[in-house]
mmCIF file of the N, C-alpha and C atoms, coordinates in Angstrom:
data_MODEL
# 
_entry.id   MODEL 
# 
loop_
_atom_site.group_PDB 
_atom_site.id 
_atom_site.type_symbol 
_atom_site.label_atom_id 
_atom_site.label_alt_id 
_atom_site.label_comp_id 
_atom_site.label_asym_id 
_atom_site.label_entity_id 
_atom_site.label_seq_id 
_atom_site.pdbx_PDB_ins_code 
_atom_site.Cartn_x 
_atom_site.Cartn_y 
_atom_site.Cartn_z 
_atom_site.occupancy 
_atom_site.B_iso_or_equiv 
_atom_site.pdbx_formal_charge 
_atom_site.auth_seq_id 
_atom_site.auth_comp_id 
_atom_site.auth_asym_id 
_atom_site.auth_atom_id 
_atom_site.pdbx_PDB_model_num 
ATOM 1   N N  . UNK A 1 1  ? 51.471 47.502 28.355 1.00 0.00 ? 1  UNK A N  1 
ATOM 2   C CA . UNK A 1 1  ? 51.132 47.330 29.749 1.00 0.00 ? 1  UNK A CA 1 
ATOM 3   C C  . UNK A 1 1  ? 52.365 47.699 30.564 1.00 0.00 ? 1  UNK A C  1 
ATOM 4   N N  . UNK A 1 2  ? 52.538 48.175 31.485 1.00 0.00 ? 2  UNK A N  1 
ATOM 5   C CA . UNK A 1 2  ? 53.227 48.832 32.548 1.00 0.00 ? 2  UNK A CA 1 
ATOM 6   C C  . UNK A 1 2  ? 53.509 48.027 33.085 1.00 0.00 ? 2  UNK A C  1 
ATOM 7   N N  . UNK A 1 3  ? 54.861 47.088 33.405 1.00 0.00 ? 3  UNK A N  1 
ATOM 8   C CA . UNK A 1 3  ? 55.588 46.530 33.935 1.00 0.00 ? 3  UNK A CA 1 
ATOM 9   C C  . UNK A 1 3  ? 55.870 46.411 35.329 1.00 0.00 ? 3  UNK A C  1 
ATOM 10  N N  . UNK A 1 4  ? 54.631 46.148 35.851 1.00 0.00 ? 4  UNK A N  1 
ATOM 11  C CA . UNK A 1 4  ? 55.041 45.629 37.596 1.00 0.00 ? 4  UNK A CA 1 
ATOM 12  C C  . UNK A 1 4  ? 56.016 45.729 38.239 1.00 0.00 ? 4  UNK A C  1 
ATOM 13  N N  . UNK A 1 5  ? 57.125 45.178 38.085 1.00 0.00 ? 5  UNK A N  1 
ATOM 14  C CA . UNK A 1 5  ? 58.347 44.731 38.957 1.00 0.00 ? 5  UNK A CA 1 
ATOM 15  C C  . UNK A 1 5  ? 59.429 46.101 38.442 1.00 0.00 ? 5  UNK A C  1 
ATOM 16  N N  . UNK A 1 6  ? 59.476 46.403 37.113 1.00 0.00 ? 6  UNK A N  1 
ATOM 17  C CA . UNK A 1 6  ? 60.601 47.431 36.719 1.00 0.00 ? 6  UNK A CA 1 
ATOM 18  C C  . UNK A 1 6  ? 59.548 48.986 36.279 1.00 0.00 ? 6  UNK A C  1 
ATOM 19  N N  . UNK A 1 7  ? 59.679 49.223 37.665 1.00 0.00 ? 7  UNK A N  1 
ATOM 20  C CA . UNK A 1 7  ? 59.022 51.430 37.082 1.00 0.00 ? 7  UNK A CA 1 
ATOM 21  C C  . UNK A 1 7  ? 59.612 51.649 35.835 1.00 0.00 ? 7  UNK A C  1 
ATOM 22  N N  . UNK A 1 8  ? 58.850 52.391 34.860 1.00 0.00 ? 8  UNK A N  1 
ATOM 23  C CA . UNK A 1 8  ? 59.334 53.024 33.613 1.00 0.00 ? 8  UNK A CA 1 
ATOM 24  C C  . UNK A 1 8  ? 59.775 52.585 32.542 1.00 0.00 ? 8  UNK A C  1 
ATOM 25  N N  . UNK A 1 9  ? 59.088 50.370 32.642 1.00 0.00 ? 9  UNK A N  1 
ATOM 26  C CA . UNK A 1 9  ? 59.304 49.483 31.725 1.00 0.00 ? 9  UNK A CA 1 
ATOM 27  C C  . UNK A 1 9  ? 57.985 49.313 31.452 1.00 0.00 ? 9  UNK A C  1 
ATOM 28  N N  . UNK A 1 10 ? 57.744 49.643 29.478 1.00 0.00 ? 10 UNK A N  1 
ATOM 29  C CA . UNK A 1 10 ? 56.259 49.326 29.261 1.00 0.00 ? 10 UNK A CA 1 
ATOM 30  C C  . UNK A 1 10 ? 56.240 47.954 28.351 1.00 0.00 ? 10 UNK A C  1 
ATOM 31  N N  . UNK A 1 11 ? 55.896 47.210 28.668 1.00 0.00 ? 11 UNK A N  1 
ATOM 32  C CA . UNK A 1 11 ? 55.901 45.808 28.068 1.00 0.00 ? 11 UNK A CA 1 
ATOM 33  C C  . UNK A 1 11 ? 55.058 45.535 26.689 1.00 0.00 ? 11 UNK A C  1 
ATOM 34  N N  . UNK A 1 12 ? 55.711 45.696 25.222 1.00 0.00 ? 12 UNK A N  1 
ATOM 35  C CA . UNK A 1 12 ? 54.892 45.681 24.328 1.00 0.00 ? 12 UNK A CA 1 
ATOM 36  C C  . UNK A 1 12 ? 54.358 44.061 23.697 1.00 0.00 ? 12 UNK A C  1 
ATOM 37  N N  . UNK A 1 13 ? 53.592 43.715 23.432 1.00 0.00 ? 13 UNK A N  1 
ATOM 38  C CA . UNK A 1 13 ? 53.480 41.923 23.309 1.00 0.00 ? 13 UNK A CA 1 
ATOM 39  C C  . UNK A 1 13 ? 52.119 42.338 21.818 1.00 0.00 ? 13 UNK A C  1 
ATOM 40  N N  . UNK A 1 14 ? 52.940 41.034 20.665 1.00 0.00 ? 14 UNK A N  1 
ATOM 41  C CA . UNK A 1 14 ? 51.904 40.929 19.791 1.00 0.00 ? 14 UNK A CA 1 
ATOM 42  C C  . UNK A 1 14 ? 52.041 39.991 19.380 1.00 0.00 ? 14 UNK A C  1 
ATOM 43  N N  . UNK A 1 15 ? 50.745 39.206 19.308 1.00 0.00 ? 15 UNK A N  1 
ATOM 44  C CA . UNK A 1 15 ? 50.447 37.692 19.271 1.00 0.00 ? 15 UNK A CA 1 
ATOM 45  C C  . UNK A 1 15 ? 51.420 37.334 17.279 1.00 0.00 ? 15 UNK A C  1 
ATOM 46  N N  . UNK A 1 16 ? 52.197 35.839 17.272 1.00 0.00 ? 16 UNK A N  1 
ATOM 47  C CA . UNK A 1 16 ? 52.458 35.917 15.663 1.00 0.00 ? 16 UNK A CA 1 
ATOM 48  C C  . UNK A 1 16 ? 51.675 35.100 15.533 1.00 0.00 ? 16 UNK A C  1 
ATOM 49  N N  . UNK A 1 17 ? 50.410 35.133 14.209 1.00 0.00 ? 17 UNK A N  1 
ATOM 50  C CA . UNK A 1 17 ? 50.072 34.365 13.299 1.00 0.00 ? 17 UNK A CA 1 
ATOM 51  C C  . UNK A 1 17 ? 50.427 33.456 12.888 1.00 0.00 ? 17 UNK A C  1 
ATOM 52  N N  . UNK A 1 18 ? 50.008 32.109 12.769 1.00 0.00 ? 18 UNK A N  1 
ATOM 53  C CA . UNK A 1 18 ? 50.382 30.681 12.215 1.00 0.00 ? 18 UNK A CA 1 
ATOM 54  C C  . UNK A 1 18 ? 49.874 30.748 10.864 1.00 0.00 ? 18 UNK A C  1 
ATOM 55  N N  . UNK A 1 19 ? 50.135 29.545 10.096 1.00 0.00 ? 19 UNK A N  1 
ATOM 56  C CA . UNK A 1 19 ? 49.462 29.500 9.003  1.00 0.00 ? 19 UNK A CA 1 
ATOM 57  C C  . UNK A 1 19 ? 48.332 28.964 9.254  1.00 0.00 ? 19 UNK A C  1 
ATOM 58  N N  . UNK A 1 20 ? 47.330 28.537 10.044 1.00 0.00 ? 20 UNK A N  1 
ATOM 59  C CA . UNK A 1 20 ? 46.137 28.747 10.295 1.00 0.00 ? 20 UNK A CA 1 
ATOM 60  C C  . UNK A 1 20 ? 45.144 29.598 10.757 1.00 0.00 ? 20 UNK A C  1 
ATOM 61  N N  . UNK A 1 21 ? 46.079 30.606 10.794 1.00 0.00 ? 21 UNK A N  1 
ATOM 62  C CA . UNK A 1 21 ? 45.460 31.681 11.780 1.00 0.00 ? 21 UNK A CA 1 
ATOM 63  C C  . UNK A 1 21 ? 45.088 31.862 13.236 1.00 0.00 ? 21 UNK A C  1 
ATOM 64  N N  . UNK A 1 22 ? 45.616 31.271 13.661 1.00 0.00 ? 22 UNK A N  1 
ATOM 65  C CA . UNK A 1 22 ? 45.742 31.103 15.364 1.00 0.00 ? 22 UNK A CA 1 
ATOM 66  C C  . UNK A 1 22 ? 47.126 31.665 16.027 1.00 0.00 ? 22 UNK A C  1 
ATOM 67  N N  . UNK A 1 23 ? 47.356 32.297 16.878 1.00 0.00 ? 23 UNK A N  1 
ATOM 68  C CA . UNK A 1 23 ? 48.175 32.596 17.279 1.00 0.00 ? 23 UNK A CA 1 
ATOM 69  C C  . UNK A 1 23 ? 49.367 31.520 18.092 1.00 0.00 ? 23 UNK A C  1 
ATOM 70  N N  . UNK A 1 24 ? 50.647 31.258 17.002 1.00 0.00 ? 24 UNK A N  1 
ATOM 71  C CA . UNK A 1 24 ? 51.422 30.504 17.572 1.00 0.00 ? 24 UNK A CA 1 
ATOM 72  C C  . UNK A 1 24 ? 52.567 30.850 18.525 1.00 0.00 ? 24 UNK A C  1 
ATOM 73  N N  . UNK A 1 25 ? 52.588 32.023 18.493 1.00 0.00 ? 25 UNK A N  1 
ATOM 74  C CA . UNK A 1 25 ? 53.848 32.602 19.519 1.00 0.00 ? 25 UNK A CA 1 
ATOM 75  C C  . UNK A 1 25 ? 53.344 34.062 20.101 1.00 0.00 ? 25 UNK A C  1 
ATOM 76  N N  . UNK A 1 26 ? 53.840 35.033 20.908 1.00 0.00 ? 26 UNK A N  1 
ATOM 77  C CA . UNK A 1 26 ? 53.980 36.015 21.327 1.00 0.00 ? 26 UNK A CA 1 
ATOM 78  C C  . UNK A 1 26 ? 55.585 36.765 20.669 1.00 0.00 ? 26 UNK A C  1 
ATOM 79  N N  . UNK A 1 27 ? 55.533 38.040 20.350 1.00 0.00 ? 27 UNK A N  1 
ATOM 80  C CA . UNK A 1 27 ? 56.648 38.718 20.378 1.00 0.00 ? 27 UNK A CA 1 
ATOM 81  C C  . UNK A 1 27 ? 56.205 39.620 21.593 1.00 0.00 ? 27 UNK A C  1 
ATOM 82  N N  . UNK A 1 28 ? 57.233 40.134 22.644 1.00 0.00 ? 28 UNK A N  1 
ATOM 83  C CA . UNK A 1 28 ? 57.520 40.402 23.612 1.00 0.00 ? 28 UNK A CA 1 
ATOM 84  C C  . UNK A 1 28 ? 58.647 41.562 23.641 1.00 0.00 ? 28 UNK A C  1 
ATOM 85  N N  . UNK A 1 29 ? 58.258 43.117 23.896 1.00 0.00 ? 29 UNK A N  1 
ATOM 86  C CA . UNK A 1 29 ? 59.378 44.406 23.640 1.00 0.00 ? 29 UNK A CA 1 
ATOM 87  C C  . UNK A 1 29 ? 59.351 44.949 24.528 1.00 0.00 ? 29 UNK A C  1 
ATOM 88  N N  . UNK A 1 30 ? 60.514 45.021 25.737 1.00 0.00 ? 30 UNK A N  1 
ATOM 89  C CA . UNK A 1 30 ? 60.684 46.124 26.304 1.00 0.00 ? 30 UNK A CA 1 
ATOM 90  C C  . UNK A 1 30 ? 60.607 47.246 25.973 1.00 0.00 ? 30 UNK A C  1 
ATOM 91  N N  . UNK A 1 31 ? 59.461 48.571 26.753 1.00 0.00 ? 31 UNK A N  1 
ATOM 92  C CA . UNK A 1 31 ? 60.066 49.736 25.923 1.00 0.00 ? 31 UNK A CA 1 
ATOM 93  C C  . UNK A 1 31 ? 60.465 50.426 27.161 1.00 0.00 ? 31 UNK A C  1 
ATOM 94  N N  . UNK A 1 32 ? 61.491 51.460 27.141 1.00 0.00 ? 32 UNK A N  1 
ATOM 95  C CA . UNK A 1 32 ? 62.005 52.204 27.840 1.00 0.00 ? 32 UNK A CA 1 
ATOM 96  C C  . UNK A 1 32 ? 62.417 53.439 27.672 1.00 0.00 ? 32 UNK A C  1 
ATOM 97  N N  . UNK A 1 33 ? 61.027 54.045 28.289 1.00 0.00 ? 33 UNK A N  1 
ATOM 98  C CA . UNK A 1 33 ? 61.375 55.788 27.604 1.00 0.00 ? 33 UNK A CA 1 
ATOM 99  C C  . UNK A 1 33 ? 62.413 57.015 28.507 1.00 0.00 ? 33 UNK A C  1 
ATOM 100 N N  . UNK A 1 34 ? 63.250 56.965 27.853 1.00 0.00 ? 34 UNK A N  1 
ATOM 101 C CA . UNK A 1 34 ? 64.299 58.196 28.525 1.00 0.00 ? 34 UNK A CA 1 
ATOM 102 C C  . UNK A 1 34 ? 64.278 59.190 27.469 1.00 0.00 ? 34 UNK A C  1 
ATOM 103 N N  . UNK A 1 35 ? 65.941 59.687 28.560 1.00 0.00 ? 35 UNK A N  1 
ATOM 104 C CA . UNK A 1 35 ? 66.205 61.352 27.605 1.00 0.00 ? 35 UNK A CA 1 
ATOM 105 C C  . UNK A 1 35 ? 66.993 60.672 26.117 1.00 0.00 ? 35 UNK A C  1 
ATOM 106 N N  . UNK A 1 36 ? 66.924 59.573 26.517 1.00 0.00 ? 36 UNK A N  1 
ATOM 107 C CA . UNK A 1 36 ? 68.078 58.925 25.345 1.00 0.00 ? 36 UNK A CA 1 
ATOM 108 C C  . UNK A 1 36 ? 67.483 58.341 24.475 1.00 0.00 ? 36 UNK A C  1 
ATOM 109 N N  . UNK A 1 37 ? 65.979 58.420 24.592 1.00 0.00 ? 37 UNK A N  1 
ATOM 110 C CA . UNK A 1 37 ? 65.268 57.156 23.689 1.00 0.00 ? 37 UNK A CA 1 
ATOM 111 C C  . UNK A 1 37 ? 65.045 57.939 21.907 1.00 0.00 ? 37 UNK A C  1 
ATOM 112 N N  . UNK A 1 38 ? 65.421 56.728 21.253 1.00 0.00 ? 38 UNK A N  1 
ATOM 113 C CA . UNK A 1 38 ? 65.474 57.231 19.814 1.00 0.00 ? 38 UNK A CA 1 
ATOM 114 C C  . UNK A 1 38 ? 64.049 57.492 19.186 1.00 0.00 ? 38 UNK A C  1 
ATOM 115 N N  . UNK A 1 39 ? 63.393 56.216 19.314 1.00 0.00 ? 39 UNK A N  1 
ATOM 116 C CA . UNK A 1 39 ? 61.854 56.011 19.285 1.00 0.00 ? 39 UNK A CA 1 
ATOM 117 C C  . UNK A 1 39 ? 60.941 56.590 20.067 1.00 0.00 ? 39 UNK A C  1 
ATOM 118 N N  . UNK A 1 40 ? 59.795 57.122 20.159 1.00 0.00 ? 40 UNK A N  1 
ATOM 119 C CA . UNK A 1 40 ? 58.562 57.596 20.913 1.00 0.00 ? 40 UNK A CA 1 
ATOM 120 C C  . UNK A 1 40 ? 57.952 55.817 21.234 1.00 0.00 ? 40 UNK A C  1 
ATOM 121 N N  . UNK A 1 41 ? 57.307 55.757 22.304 1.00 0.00 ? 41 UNK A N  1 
ATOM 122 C CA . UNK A 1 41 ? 56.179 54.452 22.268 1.00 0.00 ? 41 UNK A CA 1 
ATOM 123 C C  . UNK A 1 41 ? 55.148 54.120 20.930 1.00 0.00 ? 41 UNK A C  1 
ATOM 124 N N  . UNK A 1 42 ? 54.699 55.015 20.222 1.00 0.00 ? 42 UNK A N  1 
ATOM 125 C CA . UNK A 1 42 ? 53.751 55.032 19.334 1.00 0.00 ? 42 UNK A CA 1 
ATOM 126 C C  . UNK A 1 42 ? 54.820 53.994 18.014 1.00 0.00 ? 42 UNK A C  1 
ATOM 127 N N  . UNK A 1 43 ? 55.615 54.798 17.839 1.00 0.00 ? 43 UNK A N  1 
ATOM 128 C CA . UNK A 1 43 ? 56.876 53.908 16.888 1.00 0.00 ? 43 UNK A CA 1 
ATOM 129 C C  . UNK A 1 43 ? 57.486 52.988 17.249 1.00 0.00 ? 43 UNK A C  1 
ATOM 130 N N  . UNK A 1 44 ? 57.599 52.533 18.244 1.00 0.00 ? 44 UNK A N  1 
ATOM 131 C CA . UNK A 1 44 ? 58.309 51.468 18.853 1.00 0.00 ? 44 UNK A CA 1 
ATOM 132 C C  . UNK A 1 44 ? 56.970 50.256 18.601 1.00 0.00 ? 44 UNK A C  1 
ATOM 133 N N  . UNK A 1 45 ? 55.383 50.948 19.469 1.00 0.00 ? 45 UNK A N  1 
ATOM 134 C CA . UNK A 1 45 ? 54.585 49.548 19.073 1.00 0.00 ? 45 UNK A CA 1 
ATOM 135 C C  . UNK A 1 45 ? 54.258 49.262 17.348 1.00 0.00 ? 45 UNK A C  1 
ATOM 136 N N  . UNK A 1 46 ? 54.271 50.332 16.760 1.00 0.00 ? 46 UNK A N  1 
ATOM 137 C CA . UNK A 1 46 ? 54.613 49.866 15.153 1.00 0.00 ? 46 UNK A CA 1 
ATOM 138 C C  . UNK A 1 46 ? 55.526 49.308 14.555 1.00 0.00 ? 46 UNK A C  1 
ATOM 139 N N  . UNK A 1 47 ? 56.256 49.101 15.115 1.00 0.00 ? 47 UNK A N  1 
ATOM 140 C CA . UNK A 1 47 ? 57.714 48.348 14.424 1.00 0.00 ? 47 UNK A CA 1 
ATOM 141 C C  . UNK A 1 47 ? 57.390 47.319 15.094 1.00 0.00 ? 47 UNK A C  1 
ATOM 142 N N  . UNK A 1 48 ? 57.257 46.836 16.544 1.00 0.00 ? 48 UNK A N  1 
ATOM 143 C CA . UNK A 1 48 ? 57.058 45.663 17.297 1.00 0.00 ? 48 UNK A CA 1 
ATOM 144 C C  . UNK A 1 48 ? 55.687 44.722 16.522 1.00 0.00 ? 48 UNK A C  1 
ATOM 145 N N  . UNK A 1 49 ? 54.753 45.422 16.244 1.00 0.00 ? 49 UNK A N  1 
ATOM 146 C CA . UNK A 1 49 ? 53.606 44.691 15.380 1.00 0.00 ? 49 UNK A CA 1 
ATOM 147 C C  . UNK A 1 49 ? 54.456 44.307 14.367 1.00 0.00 ? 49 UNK A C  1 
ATOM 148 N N  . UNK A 1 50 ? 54.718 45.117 13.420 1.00 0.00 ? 50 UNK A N  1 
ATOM 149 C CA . UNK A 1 50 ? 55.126 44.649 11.984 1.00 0.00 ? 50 UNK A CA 1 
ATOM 150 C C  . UNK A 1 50 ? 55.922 43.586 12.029 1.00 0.00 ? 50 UNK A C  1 
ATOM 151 N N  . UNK A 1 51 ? 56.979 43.495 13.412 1.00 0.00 ? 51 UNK A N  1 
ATOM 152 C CA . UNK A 1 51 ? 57.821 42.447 13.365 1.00 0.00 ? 51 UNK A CA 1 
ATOM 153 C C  . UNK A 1 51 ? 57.389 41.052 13.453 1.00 0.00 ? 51 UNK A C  1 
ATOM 154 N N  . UNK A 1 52 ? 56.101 41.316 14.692 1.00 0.00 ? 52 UNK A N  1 
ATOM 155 C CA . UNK A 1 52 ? 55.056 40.242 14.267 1.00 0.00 ? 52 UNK A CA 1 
ATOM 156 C C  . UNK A 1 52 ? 54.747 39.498 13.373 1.00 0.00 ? 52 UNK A C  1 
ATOM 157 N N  . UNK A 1 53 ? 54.164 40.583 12.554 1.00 0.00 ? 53 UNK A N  1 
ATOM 158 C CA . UNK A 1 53 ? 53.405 40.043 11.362 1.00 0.00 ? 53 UNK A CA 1 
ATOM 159 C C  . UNK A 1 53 ? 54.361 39.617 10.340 1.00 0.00 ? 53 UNK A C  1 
ATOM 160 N N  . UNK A 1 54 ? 55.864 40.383 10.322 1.00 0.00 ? 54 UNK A N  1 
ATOM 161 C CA . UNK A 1 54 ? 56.569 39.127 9.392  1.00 0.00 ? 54 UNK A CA 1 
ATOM 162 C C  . UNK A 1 54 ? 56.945 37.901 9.563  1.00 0.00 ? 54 UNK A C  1 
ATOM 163 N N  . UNK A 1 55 ? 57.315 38.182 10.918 1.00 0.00 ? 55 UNK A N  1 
ATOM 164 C CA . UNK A 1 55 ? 57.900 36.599 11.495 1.00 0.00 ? 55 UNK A CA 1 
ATOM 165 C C  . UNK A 1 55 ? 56.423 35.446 10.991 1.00 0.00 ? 55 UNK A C  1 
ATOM 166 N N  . UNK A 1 56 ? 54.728 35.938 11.393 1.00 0.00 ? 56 UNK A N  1 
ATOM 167 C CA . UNK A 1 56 ? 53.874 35.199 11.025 1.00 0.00 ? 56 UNK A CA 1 
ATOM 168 C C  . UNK A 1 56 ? 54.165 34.924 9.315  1.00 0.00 ? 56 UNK A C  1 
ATOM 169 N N  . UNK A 1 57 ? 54.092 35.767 8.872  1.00 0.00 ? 57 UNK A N  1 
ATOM 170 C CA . UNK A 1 57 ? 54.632 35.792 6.822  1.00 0.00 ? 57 UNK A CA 1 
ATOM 171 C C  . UNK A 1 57 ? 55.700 34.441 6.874  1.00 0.00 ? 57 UNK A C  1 
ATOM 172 N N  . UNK A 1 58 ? 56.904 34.640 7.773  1.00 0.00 ? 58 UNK A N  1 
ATOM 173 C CA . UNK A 1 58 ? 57.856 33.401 7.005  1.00 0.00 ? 58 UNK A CA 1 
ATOM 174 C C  . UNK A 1 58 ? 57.428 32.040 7.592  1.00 0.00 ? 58 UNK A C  1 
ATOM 175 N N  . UNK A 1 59 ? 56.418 31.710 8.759  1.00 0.00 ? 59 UNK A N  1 
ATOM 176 C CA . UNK A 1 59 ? 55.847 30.886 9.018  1.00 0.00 ? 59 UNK A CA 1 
ATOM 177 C C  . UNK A 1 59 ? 54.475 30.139 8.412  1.00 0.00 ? 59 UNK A C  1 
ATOM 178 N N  . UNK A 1 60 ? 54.246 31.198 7.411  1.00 0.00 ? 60 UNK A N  1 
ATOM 179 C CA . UNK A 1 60 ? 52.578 30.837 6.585  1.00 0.00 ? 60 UNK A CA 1 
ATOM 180 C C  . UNK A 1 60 ? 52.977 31.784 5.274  1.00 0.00 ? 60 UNK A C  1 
ATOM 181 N N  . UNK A 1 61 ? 54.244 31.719 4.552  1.00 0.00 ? 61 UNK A N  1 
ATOM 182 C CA . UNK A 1 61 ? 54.311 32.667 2.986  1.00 0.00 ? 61 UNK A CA 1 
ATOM 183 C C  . UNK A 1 61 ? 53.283 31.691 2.129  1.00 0.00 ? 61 UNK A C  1 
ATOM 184 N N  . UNK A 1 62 ? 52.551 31.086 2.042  1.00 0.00 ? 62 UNK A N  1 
ATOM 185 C CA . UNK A 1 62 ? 51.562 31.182 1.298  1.00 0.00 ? 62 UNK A CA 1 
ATOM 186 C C  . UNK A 1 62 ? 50.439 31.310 1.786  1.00 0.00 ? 62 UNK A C  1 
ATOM 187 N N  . UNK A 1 63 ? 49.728 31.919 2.559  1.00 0.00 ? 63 UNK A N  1 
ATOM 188 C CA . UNK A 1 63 ? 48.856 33.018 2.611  1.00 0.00 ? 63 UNK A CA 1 
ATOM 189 C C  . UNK A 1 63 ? 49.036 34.390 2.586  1.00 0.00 ? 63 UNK A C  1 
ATOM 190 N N  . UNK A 1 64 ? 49.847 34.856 1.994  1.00 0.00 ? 64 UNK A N  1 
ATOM 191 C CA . UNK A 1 64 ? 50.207 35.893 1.938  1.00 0.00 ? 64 UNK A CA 1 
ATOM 192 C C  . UNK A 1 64 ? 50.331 36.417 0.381  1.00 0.00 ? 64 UNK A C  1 
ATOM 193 N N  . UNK A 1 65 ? 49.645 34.930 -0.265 1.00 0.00 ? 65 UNK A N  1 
ATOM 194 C CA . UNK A 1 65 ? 49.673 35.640 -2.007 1.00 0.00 ? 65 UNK A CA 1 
ATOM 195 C C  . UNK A 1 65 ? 47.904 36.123 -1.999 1.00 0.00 ? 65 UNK A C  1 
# 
């Protein structure tokens, strides 16, 4: 989502998984695309999910066998 207050800030957000399966937190990523940016948006929201979903893993590692 496109960041209201800062032009050319896209706000990436993915809910983390509890061990019940409910969403207990938000992860929250600035992205900011320049001439300098290492990442494209497409790679940036894939790494931002995955980070998600581990942080949910060390909060619920046994559902994850």
């Amino acid at each position: 989502m496109a960041d209201g207050l800062q032009p050319g800030v896209i706000d990436l957000a993915f809910p983390v998984i509890g061990p019940f399966g409910h969403s207990v937190a938000a992860l929250t990523v600035p992205y900011v695309a320049t001439t300098y940016s290492v990442l494209d948006l497409a790679t940036a929201r894939r790494h931002a999910a995955q980070a998600a979903g581990e942080i949910g893993l060390v909060l619920a590692p046994e559902s994850s066998q």
